[in-house]
C-alpha positions in Angstrom: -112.8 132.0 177.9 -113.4 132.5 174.5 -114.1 136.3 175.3 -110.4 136.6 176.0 -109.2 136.2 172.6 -108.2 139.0 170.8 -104.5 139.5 169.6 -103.8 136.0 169.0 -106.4 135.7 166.1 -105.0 138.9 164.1 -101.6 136.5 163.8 -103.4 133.7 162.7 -105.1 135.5 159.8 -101.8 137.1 159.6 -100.0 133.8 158.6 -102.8 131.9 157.0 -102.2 134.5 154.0 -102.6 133.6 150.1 -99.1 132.5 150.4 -99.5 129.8 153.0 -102.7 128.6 150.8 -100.6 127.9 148.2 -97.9 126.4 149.8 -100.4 123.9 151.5 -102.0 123.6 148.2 -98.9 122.6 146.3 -97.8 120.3 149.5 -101.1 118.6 149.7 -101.2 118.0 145.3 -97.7 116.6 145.9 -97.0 114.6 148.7 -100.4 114.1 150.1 -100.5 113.8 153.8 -96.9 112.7 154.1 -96.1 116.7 155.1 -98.7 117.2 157.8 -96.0 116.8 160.5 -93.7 120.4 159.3 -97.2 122.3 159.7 -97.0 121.1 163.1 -93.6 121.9 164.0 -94.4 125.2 162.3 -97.4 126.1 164.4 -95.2 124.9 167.4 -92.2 127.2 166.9 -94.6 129.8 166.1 -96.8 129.6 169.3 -93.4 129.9 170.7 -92.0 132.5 169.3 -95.3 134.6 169.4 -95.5 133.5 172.9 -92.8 135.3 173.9 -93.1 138.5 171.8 -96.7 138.6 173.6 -95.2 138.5 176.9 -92.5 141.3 176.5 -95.6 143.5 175.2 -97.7 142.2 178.1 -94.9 142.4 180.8 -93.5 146.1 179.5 -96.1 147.9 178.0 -94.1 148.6 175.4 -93.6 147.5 171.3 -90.8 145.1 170.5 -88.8 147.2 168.4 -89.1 149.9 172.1 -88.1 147.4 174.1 -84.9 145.7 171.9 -83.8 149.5 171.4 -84.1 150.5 174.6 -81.9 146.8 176.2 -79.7 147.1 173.2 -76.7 149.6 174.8 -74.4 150.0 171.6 -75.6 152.5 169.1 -74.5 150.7 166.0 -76.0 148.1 166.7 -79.0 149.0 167.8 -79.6 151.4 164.4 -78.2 147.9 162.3 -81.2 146.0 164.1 -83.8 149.2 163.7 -82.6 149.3 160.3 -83.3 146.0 159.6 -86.7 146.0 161.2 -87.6 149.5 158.9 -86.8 147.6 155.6 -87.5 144.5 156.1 -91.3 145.2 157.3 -92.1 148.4 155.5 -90.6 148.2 152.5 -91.5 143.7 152.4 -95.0 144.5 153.6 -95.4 147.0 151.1 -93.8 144.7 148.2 -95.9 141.6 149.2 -99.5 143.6 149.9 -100.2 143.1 146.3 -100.1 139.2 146.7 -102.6 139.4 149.6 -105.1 142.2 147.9 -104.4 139.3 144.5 -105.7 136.7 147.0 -108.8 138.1 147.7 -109.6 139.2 144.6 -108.9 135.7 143.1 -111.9 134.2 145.7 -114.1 137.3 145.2 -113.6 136.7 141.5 -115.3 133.2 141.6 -118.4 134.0 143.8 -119.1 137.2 141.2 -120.9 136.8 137.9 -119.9 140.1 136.4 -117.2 139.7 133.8 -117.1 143.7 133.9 -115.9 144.9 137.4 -113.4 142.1 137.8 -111.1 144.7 136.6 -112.0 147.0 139.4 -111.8 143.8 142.3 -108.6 145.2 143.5 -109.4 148.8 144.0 -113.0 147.8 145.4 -111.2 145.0 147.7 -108.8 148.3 148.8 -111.3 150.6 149.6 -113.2 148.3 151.8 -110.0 147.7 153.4 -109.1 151.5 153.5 -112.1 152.3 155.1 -111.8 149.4 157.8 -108.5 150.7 159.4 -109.7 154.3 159.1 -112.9 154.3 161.3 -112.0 151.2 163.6 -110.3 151.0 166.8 -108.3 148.2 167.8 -111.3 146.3 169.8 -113.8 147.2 166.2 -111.0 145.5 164.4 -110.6 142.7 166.5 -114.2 141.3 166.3 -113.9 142.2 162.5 -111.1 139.4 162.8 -112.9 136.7 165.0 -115.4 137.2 162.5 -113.8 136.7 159.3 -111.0 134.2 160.8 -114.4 131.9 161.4 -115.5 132.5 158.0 -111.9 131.3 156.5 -111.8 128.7 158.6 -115.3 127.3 158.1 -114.6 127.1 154.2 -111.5 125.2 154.5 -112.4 122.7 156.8 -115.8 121.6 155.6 -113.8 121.5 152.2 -111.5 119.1 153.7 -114.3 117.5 155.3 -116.2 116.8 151.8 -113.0 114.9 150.4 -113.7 112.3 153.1 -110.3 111.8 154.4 -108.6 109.1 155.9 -107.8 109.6 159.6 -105.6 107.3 159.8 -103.7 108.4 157.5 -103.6 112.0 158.5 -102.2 110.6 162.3 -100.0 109.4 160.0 -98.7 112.1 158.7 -98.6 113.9 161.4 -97.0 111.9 164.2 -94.8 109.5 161.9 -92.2 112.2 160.1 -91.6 111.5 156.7 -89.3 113.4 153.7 -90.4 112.5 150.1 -88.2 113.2 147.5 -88.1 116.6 146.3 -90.3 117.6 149.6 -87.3 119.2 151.1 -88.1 122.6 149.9 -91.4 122.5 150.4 -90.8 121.7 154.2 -88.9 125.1 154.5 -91.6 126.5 152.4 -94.2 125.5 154.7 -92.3 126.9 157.8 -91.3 129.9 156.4 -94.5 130.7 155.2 -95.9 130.2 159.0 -93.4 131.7 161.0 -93.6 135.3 159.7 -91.4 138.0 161.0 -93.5 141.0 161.5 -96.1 139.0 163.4 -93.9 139.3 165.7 -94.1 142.9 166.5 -97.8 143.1 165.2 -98.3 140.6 168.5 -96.4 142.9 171.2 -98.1 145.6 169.8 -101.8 144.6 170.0 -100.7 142.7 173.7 -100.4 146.0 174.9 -103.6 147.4 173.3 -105.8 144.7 175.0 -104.2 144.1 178.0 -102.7 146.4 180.5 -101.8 144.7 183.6 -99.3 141.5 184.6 -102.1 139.3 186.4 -103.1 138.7 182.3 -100.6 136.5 181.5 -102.6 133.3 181.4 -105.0 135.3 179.1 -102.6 136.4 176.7 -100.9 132.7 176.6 -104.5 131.3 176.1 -105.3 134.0 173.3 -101.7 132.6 171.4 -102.2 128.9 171.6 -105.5 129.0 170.4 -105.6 131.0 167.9 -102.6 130.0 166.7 -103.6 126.5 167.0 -106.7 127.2 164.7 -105.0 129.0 162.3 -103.0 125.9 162.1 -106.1 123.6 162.0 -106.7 125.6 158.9 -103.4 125.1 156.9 -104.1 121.4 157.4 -107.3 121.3 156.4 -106.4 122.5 153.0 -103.4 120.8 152.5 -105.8 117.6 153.2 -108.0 118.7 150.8 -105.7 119.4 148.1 -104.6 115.8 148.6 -108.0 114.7 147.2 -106.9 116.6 144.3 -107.1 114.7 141.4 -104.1 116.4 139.5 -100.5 117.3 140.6 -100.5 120.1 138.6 -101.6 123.2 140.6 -100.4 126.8 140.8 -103.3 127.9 143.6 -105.7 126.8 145.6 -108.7 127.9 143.0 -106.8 125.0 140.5 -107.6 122.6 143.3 -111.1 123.7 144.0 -111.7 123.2 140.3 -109.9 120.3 140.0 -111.8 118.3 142.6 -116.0 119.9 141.4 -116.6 116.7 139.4 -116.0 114.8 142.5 -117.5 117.0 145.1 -119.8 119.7 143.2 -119.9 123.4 142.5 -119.5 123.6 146.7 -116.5 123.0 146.5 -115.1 126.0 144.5 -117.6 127.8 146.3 -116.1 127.5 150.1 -112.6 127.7 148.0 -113.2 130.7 146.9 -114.9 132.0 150.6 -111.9 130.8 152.4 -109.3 132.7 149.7 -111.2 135.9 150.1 -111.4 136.1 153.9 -107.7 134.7 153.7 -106.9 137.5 151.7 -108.7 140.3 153.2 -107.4 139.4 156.5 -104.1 139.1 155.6 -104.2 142.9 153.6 -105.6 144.2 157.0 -102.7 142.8 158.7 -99.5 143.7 156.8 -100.3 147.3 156.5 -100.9 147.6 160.4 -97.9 145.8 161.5 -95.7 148.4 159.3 -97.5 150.9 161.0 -96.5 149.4 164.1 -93.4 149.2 163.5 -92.9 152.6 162.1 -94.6 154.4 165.6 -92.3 152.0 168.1 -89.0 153.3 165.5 -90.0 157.0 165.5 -91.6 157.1 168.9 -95.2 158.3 167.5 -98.1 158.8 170.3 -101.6 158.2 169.7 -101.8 154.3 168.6 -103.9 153.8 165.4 -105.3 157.3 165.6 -102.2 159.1 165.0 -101.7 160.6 161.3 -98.8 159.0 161.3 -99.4 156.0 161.6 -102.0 156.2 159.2 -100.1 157.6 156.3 -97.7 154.5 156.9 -100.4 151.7 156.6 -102.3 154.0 153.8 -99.1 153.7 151.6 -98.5 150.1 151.8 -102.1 149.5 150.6 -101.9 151.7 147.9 -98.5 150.2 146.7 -100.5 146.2 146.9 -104.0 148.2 144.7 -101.2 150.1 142.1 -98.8 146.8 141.8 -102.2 144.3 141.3 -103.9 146.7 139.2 -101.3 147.4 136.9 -99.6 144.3 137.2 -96.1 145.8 138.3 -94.0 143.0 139.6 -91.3 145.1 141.7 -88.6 142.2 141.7 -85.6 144.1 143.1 -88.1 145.2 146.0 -89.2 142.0 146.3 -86.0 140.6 146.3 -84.4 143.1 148.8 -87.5 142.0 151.1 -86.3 138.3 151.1 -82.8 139.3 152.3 -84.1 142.1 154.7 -86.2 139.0 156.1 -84.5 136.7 156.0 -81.5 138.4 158.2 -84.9 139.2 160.7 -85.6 136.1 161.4 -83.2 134.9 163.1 -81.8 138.1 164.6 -85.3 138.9 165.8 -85.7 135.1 167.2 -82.4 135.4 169.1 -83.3 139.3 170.4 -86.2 137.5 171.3 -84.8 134.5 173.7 -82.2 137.1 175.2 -85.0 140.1 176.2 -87.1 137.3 177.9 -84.5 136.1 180.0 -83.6 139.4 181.6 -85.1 139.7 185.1 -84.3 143.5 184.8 -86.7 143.2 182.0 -89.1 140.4 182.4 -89.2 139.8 186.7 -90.8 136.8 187.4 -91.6 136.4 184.0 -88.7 135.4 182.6 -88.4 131.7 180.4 -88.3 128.6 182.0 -85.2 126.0 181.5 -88.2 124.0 179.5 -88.9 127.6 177.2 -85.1 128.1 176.8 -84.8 124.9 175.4 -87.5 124.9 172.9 -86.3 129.3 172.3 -82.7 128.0 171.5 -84.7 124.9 169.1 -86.4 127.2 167.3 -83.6 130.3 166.7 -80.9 127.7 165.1 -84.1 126.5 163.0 -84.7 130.5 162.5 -80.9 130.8 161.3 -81.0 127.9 159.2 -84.5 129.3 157.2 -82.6 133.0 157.0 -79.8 131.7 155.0 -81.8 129.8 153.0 -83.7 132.5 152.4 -80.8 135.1 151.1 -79.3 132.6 149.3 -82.3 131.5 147.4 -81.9 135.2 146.1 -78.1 136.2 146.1 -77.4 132.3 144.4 -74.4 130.3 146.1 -71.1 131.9 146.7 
């Protein structure tokens, strides 16, 4: 069974991304175990979400973006939606690349001894990555992933495993609901940081790539939950072990590695540091490719990975995260256009999403259950509420 997992774990490194390590990190320093429980609701909606963005690839043989242009009938709103998509995963990915390339690098950083290439770590750490989507196909790049998915996850969980947790209290926290003071924002931190947008599309896109006929369905479910489910096995495992940390007062996850090696030995900053770097690597794989999979469904490019195309597209987005890193450019009006382009996605994607699957024209037999609909509609008011608080955490309150 395990041989049928492919697509699924490319969304799980997706998500489990610098920026989720942090969040955990910070949630775990703070609040200990009392925030288990949003990870879960977070790898819920997302195995939902994905779920269906799998299926319409699966079902249609088509991307996402293809198949919401082609059921949307009015032309302005189909180019606002398309329009949406372009800038919000392009121009984001691109804007955020340098955050995943700075993730790596941070790891790779502490398992090197040579003071004098750390400079270099981003452009070495691009190249590799260059070189990776160049020459592989989607099935070379897929056990690349398996690979270096069981790497991260390795690292984090024996970390957690060293702080000796409490099971108890991790049931806890993850069955009994609880909001700490102040833990609000981290909660929609913690979601937001899971449920990621162009995942989305990345999913129907590889779907398609893997899988070519109906009679796959089970397949392709099995491949989400799973992997999925790992990937979230992995977020809590860090947020555990960053509630070992001895201090509150931690920025990343390398503070909390550090924080607890008089407790647990040099190991600890060791699998840290393994887990940041795959994290990283994984994640600049990732970002690029789904812009690049976005960009051929919007422009209608043949040829899948091969085309030129396609490649220029996920070529620029990694050189924008090695220039931004390596000459610490902080592009804030990009990065704060991202967040609103985003955070409108969300939850016009999540509602695209519920409506495409429940067209027979569309989906036959494959069309959601009442049970699906309910947890779809669930998930798409959560989707609107994280949009707006999204955009308004960068256009202020009216």
């Amino acid at each position: 069974m395990f041989k049928k997992i492919g697509p699924g774990v490319l969304v799980a490194a997706a998500f489990v991304g610098p920026g989720t390590i942090t969040m955990c990190t910070l949630a775990g320093a703070r609040f200990g175990y009392a925030l288990i429980w949003a990870l879960l609701v977070s790898i819920i909606a997302t195995i939902v979400l994905q779920g269906m963005a799998g299926r319409i690839g699966l079902v249609t043989q088509s991307g996402l973006v293809d198949v919401v242009g082609t059921e949307l009938k009015t032309p302005w709103i189909r180019n606002f939606v398309i329009a949406i998509v372009l800038g919000a995963i392009l121009v984001g990915n691109a804007a955020y690349e340098a955050g995943n390339i700075g993730g790596a690098t941070l790891g790779l950083e502490q398992l090197l001894s040579q003071q004098q290439i750390k400079p270099f770590l981003p452009a070495i750490i691009g190249s590799v990555i260059f070189l990776l989507l160049w020459l592989s196909s989607y099935k070379i790049l897929e056990k690349i992933f398996v690979g270096l998915v069981g790497i991260m996850g390795l690292s984090f969980v024996i970390s957690a495993i060293i702080t000796q947790p409490s099971i108890s209290e991790i049931l806890k926290g993850m069955f009994v609901p609880q909001l700490p003071e102040g833990g609000l924002l981290t909660v929609i931190a913690l979601v937001g940081t899971t449920v990621v947008p162009y995942n989305l599309f990345l999913h129907a896109s590889l779907v398609k790539e893997k899988w070519h006929s109906k009679n796959d369905l089970k397949a392709v479910n099995w491949d989400t939950i799973i992997s999925i489910g790992l990937g979230g096995m992995v977020s809590i495992a860090i947020l555990i072990t960053a509630s070992a940390a001895p201090i509150s007062d931690i920025n990343h996850a390398l503070d909390m590695a550090k924080s607890l090696e008089p407790l647990f030995g040099k190991m600890a900053v060791y699998f840290m540091a393994t887990g940041l770097l795959a994290a990283g690597i994984t994640s600049a794989i990732t970002a690029p490719l789904a812009a690049a999979y976005v960009a051929s469904s919007c422009f209608g490019w043949q040829g899948g990975m091969q085309n030129r195309k396609f490649k220029m597209v996920w070529g620029i987005v990694l050189l924008c995260g090695v220039v931004f890193l390596s000459f610490d450019i902080k592009p804030i009006e990009v990065i704060q256009f991202a967040q609103v382009a985003n955070g409108i996605l969300l939850p016009v994607m999540a509602l695209l999403l519920l409506w495409v699957v429940n067209k027979k024209s569309v989906m036959g037999e494959n069309k959601n259950s009442l049970m699906q609909n309910v947890l779809g509609i669930t998930i798409v008011v959560f989707a609107i509420f994280l949009g707006a608080k999204s955009i308004f955490k960068v256009m202020g309150p009216f």
